[in-house]
Each structure stands twice: as C-alpha cells, then as structure tokens.
C-alpha positions in Angstrom: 0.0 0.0 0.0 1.2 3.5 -1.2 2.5 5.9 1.5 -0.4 7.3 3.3 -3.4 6.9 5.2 -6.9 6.1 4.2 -9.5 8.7 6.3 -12.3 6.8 7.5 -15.1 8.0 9.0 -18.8 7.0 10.6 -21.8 9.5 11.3 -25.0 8.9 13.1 -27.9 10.5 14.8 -25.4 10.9 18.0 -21.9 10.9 17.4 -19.1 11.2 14.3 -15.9 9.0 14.7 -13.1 9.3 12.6 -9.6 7.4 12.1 -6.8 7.3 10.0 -6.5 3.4 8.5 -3.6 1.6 6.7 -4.1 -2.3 5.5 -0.7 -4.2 6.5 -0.1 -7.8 6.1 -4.5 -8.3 4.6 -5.9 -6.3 8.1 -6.5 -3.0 8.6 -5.0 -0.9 11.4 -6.4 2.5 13.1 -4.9 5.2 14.2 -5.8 8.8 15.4 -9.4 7.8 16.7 -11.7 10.6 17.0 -15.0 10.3 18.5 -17.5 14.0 19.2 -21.2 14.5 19.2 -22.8 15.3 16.0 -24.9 17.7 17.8 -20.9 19.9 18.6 -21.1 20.9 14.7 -23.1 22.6 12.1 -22.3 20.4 9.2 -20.4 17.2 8.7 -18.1 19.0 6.8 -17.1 21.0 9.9 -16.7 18.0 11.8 -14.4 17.3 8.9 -12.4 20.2 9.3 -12.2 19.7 13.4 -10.5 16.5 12.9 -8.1 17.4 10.2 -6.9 20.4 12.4 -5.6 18.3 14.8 -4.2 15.0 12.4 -2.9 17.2 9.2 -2.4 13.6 7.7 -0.8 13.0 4.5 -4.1 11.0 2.4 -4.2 8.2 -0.2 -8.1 8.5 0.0 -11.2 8.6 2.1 -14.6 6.8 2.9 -17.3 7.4 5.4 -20.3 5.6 6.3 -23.1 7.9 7.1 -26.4 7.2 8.0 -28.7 8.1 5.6 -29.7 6.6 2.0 -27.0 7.8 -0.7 -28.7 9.3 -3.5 -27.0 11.0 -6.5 -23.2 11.2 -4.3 -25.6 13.2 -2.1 -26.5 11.7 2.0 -29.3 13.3 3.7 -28.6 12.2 8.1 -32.3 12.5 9.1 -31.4 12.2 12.5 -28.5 14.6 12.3 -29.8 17.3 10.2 -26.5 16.9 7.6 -26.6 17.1 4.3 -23.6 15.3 2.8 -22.1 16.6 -0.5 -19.6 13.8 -1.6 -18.5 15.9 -4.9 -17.8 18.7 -2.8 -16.3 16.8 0.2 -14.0 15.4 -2.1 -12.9 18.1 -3.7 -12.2 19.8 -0.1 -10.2 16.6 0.9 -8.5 16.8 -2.4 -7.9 12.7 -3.1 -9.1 11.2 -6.2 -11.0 8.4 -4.8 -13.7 8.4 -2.2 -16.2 6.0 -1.5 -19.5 7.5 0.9 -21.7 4.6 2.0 -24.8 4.2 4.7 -23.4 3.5 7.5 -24.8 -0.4 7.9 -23.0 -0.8 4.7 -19.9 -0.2 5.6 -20.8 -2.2 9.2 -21.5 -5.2 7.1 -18.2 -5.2 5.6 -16.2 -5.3 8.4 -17.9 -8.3 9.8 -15.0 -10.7 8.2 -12.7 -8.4 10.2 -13.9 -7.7 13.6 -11.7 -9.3 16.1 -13.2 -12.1 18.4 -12.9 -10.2 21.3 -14.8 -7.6 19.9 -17.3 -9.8 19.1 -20.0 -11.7 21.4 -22.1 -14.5 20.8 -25.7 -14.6 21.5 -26.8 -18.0 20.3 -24.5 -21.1 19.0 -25.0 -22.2 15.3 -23.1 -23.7 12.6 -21.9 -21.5 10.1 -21.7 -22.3 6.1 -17.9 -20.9 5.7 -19.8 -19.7 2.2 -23.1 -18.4 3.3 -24.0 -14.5 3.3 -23.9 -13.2 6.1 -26.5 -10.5 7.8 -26.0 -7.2 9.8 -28.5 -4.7 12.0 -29.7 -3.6 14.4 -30.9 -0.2 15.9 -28.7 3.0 17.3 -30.2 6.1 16.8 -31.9 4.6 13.7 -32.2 1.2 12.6 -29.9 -0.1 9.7 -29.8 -3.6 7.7 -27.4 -4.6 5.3 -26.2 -8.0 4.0 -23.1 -9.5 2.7 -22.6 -12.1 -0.3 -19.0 -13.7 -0.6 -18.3 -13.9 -4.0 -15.1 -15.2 -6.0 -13.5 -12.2 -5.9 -14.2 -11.3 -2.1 -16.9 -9.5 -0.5 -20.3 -7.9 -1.8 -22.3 -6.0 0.7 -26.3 -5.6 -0.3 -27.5 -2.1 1.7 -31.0 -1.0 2.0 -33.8 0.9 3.8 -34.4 -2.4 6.2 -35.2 -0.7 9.2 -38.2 1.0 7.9 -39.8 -2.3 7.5 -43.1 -2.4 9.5 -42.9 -3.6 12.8 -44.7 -6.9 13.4 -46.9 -7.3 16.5 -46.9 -10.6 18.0 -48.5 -10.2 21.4 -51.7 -8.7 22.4 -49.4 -6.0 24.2 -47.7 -5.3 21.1 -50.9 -5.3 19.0 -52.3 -2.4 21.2 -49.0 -0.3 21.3 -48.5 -0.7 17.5 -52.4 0.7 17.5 -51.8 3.6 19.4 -48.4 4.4 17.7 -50.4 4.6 14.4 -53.4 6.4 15.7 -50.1 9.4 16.6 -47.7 8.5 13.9 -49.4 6.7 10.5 -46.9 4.2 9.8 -45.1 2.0 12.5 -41.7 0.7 11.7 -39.1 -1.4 13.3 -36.8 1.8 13.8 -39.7 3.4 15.8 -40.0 0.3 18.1 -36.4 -0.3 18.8 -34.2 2.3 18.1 -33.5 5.7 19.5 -35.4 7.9 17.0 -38.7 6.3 18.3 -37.9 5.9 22.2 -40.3 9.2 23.2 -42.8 7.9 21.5 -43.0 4.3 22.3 -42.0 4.3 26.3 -45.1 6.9 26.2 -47.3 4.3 24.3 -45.7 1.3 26.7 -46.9 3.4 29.9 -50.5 3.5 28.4 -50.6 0.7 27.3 -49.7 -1.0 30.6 -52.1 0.9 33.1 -49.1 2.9 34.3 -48.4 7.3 35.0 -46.3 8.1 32.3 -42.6 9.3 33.5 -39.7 11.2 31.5 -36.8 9.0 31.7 -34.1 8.9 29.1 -32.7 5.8 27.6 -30.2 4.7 30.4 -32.8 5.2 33.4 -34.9 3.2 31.2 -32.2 0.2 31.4 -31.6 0.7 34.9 -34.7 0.7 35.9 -35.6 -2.8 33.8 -32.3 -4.5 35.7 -33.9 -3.4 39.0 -37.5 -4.9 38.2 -39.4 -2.1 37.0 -42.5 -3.9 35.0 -42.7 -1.0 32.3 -39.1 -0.2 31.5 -38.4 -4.2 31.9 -41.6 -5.0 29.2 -40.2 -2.1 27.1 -36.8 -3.4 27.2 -37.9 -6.8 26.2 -40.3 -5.3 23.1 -36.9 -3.8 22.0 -35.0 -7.3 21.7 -38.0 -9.1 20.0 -38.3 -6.6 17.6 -34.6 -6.5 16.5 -34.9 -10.3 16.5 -38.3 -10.1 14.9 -36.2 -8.2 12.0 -33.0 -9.9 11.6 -34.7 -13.2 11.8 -36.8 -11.9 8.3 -33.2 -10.7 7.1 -32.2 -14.2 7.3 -35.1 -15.4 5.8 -34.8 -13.5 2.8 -31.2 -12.9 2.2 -30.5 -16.9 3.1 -28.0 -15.8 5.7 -26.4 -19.3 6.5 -23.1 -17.8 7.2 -24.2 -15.9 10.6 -26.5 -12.7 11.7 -24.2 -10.1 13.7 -26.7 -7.4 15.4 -25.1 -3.9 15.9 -26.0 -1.0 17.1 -25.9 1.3 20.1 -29.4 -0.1 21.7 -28.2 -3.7 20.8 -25.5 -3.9 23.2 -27.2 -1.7 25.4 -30.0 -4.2 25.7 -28.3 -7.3 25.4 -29.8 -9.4 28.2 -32.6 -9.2 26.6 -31.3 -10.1 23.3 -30.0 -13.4 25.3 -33.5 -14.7 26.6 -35.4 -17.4 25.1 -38.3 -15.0 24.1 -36.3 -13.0 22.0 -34.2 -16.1 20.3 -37.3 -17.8 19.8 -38.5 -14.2 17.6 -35.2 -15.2 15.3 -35.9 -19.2 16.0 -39.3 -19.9 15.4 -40.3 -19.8 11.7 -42.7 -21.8 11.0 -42.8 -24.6 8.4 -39.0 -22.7 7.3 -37.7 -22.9 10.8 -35.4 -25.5 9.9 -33.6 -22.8 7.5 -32.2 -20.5 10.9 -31.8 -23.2 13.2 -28.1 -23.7 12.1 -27.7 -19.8 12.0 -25.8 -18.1 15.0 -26.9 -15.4 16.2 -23.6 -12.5 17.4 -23.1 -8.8 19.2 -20.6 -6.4 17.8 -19.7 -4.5 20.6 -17.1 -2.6 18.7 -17.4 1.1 18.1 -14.5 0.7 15.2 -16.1 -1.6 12.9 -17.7 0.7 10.8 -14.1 2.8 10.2 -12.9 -0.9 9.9 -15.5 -1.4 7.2 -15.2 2.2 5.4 -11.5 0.9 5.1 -12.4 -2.2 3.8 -15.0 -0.5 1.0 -12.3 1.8 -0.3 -9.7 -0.7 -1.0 -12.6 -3.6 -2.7 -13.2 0.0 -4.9 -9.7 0.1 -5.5 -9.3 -3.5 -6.3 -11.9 -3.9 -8.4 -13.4 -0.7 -10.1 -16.6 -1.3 -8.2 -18.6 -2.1 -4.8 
C-alpha cells in the first residue's frame, strides 16, 4: 500500500468518529481515533475540518459511512440534520477516490474483520464458511445490510431495512403498534427499537400497561428494567423481539447461513434481553421454514471501530476492483 493513510469515517444520529486506517499484512489498522457529538457541529463538513486540524495527515483516499440513503453522491442524516455533499467533500479533501456509503453498509463489511474479542455471541450455530452473512440492528436509527461472498471477495447488499413495518406478536404489542399509528401513520421497526422512536413508544408502553407516564431517558430506562421495574423491563424486552423479529426476516430473505451479527448502540445496550429465550425464539421460530435459521448463530458487535474498519475495507474492494 502506497505511503499514506486512508481517512475513515462513521456519522449517526449521536456521534461522528473518525480514524486514520492503513491495511498491513491483509488487516487493517487504526490510528488517530476521534469520536464527538454530531450535535458539537453545524455540518459534517465542519466536523471534517475539526479532525483534520488536529491530524494534518498526509491521504491516499477517504470513505465514510453515514447514515442516511445515498442518493446522486448526495447523504441526507435524518437524525443529524447533515446534508452530505460527496462531490464537494472530495474536492475539499483533495484525493481522487472516495467511497460514501450508509453506515450499515460499511458495518456489514467489516464483519469478516472484527476481532473475536470484539465480538459476542448470543446464540451457537453452525456457520456455512460460504453463506452470506446478515447485519443490523438499531442506534439512533435502525440499519440492515447483507453481505454475499463472492469469487472475488466480498459484496455487501444495503438498504432501507429498518423502515420495514414492525410486526406485532403479542396482544401488548398489538395495542402499542395501535396507538403508535393512531399518533404516527406508519409503525416501523426503527420506531419500536431504536433511538429515533424511544419518546414515543415508552409513552405508548406506559398506556398501554395501566401505568403514569414518567420522562426517563434511555439509560434510566435500562436501569430501571435491571432493577425490576415492570414497564421499563416490558419495554426493554419489546426492543430485543423486535430486533430479533427483523434480523430473523433478514435471514429469511437474504438466506444468511453464514451468521447474523446485530449492531447498534441499543443492541449492546439491551443485550440481556437479546439473550432470553423470548427474543431467540422471535429469530428461531419460523414456521414450516424454521429449519432454515436453526443452524444460524446469532452475534453482538460490541465494537465502536467496525464501521471505520468497514469504510477501510469498502475503499480498497473500490480500489481493487473498479466497483462495490
């Protein structure tokens, strides 16, 4: 690899991380980690700026996973507020190859990557060493993307997943799905499990279960569950179903034999609840097809650098290849 450093970067609804990366001996290595909230800046490209102030690096290239749909080399963060220019990023940068992705994207592609460690596993399977492989889960949003090994590596398969409808199962789900589409229209899985939607559906578990509502935020919510609180502990428990209510369709429909890694801010946030038998069973239990996930395992990434590892990744398989 040419003299230089790859900048790498990963933007949601709460923070922006950056890191300098450089591939030795096939793995990919990070330096100069940067981590601020997204709300500290007006624009991404400011938070550019912040972090090149303090690196200066010499660069072969860039690539940043951002979460948001890319449209035209154009990212709109809903959650942030940013509008991403890649043309004009790239021309600030001043490198002649960038790759700008949605976030989950570049996730996905570091799955091959992540160290064990950084890695836990939720329920055993049996791998096929050439199966696809499935990522999501929820953070501020909720992303999904897949990846398809191929001859010549890796092919990661993004998309809008987490906007898929939420799917009610019990009769405490069916009448908090009713009165989030009496306020909101249209209940997806991002509302349900992820950040974006916690106002709103704490609110509708509190009425929904007989009980005053009270403000909490996110982590009171969690401690609260651990200490036996029936709301917070039912509303922690809707969250893992869902997420395994979703990645179990991934699987499904992307035949995901080679594993399903959840991700995600809430996911390891929540993960004792991803562990209990109610919420494997949402991945498990597939009717007359439940013999297709029973080999599957089910993992946690727990790492805040796979994304960056994953940007990395994307920019030399473009490099490689001409292509993602």
């Amino acid at each position: 690899m040419a003299e230089g450093a790859i900048l790498v970067g990963d933007a949601g609804g709460t923070n922006v991380r950056f890191a300098l990366a450089r591939e030795s001996g096939g793995r990919i290595s990070l330096s100069d980690m940067w981590k601020r909230p997204g709300a500290d800046y007006r624009t991404f490209d400011d938070a550019v700026g912040a972090y090149l102030s303090e690196t200066k690096p010499k660069l072969l290239g860039a690539s940043f996973g951002l979460a948001g749909a890319v449209q035209h080399n154009r990212v709109e963060l809903l959650h942030r507020g940013w509008t991403v220019d890649g043309d004009a990023l790239q021309a600030r940068l001043g490198v002649s190859s960038m790759v700008m992705v949605n976030d989950f994207f570049a996730m996905a592609r570091s799955a091959p990557d992540i160290p064990s460690a950084d890695i836990r596993e939720l329920s055993p399977g049996k791998p096929d060493p050439d199966g696809s492989l499935a990522v999501g889960g929820p953070g501020t949003g909720f992303g999904v993307a897949i990846l398809r090994r191929f001859s010549g590596g890796w092919i990661v398969v993004g998309g809008e997943g987490g906007h898929q409808a939420f799917a009610p199962q019990t009769e405490t789900e069916w009448k908090l799905a009713e009165r989030l589409r009496a306020k909101l229209g249209y209940v997806s899985n991002e509302i349900v499990a992820s950040g974006s939607g916690f106002d709103d559906t704490l609110e509708a578990m509190f009425a929904v279960m007989g009980a005053a509502p009270r403000k909490l935020s996110q982590a009171e919510v969690i401690e609260q569950a651990k200490a036996g609180d029936a709301v917070c502990l039912e509303f922690c428990r809707l969250r893992a179903r869902t997420i395994m209510t979703a990645m179990g369709n991934m699987a499904l429909a992307s035949g995901a034999s080679g594993g399903v890694y959840i991700a995600g801010g809430v996911s390891v946030h929540i993960e004792p609840w991803l562990r209990e038998k109610a919420a494997i069973d949402r991945f498990r239990q597939r009717g007359p097809r439940t013999g297709l996930v029973a080999s599957i395992p089910l993992k946690l990434i727990v790492s805040e650098e796979a994304p960056l590892i994953g940007s990395a990744r994307l920019w030399l398989d473009e490099q490689k290849r001409g292509w993602l």
